[in-house]
N, C-alpha and C positions, 0 to 999 in steps of 0.2 A: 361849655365853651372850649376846655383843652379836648374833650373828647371831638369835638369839632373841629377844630385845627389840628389834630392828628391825623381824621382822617386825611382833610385837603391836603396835607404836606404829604401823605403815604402815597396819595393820587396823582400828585406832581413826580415824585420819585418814578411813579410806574410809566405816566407819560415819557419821562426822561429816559426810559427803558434801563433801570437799573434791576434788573428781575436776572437771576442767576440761571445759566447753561440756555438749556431749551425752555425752563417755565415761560411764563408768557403774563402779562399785565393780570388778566381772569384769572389765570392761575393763582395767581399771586391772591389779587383779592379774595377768593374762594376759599383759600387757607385759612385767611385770618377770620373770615367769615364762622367758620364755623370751629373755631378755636373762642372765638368770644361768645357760641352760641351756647357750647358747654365750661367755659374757662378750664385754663391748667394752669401748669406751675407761674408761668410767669405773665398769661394777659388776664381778665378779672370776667364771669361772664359779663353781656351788657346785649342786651336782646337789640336796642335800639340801632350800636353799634355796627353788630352782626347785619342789619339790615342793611345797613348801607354799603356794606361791606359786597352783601348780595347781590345788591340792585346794580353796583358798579361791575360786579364777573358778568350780569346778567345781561347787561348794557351791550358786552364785548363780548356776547356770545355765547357763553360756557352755557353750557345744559344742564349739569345739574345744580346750579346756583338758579337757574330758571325754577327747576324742576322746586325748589326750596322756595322760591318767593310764592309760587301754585299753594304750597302748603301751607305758609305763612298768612296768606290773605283767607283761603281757605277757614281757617282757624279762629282768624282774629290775634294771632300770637303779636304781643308789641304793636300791633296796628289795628286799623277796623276792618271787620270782616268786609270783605269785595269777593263776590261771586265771580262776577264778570275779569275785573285783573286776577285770582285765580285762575278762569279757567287761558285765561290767555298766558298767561306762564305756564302754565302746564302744556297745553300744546304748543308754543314756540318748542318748549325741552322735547317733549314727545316727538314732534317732526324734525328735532336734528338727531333722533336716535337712543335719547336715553329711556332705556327701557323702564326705569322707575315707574318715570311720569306716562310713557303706553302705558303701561300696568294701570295707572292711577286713572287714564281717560277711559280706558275698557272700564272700570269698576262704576266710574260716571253716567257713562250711557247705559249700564248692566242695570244701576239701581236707578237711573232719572235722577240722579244728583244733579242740579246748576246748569244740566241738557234735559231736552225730553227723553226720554228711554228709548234704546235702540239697538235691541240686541244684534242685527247686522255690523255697525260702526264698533259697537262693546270686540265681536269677534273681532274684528278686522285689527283694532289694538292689543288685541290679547295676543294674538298671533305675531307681532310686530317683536312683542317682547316676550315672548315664550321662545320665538326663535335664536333670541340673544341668550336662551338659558336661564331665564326671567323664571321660578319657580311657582311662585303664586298665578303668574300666568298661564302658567302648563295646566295649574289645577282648576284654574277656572274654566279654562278649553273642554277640562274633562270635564265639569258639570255639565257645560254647555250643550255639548253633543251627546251627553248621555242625557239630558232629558228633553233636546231636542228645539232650543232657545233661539228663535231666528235662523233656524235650518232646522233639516230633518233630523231625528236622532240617529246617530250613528256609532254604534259601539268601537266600531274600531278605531275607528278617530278618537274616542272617548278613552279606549285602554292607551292606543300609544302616548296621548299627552298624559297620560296620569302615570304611566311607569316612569318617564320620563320626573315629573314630581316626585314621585316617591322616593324615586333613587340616592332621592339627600336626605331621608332617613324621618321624612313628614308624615306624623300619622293619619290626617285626614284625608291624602290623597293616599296612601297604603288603605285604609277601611273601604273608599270607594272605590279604588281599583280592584281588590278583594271581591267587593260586594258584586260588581260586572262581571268581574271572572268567573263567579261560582253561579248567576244566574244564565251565564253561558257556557257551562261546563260541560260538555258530552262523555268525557272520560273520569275513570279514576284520579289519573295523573295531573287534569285539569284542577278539577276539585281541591287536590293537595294542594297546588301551587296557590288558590284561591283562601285557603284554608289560614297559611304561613302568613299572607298578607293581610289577611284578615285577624291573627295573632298577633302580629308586630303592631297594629294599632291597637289593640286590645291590651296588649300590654305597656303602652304609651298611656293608656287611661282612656281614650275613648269608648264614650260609654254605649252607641251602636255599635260597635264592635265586639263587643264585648258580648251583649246580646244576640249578637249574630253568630260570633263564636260559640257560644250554649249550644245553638239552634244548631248548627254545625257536629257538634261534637253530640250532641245528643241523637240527630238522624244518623252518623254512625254505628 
């Protein structure tokens, strides 16, 4: 009951617009949201809390408090699992731009989670949030067109989003950007650069990599 009449009286407060500088009502509730969702020093966790907390940023828009109830119902965390409220927080968040949740509706239609499967829609989100610099996006653009998932295969397509991936130091997009380069290498200088990247995963511990590297180092 007090965690109940805390929140109404925090929701009256935000109504009354007592939210500091530029924050904004969402804002506001999205903080405490997921300050109760791990607790700290001074609020306690409280999953149930955090929910409401959610539901009210989500109310008033905020995207990634959307993007969190998608996962939340997803889950079954604190509440029962809903497919359908899932995927409709996810795309609410997804169509006003937060690339999380693209990332999260690409991976839905990729694998027919909660959609039928549809690697065209999968692209079309992966793209959406690969372009925000979305990382696991990039990488999955590069499976995508390197083996050719609802469009044609397309290597170049496939090396620029996965250089792009790699470039934050991920070994799984470094071994398959690796793996593409050295399968289209015409040159010595090629091979090298295919080689490096194919080490740096290798030495991340991936274990194709590693094997590929053998294979590498021993046709030398």
């Amino acid at each position: 009951m007090i965690k109940r009449i805390t929140f109404i009286l925090f929701a009256v407060l935000l109504i009354a617009g007592c939210g500091s500088g530029n924050r904004t009502a969402a804002d506001e509730a999205l903080e405490l949201a997921k300050r109760h969702m791990e607790g700290d020093s001074t609020l306690s966790a409280d999953t149930a809390l955090a929910l409401e907390y959610f539901h009210s940023a989500a109310q008033k828009g905020n995207a990634e408090a959307q993007y969190y109830l998608g996962y939340y119902y997803q889950n079954g965390t604190g509440l029962e699992k809903d497919s359908l409220r899932s995927l409709k927080w996810y795309k609410k968040s997804a169509r006003s731009g937060f690339a999380q949740a693209q990332n999260r509706m690409g991976m839905l239609y990729y694998n027919g989670r909660e959609v039928e499967q549809d690697y065209r829609k999968a692209i079309r989100w992966f793209t959406r949030a690969a372009e925000q610099g979305y990382d696991q996006a990039q990488y999955m653009l590069g499976i995508i067109y390197s083996r050719g998932r609802g469009t044609e295969p397309d290597t170049a397509l496939a090396v620029h989003w996965l250089e792009k991936s790699a470039a934050g130091g991920h070994p799984y997009p470094e071994y398959l950007l690796g793996k593409l380069l050295y399968e289209t290498a015409e040159t010595p200088e090629e091979t090298e650069i295919a080689r490096q990247w194919v080490k740096s995963a290798a030495d991340k511990g991936v274990g194709h990599a590693k094997e590929l590297l053998y294979q590498l180092t021993k046709n030398n």
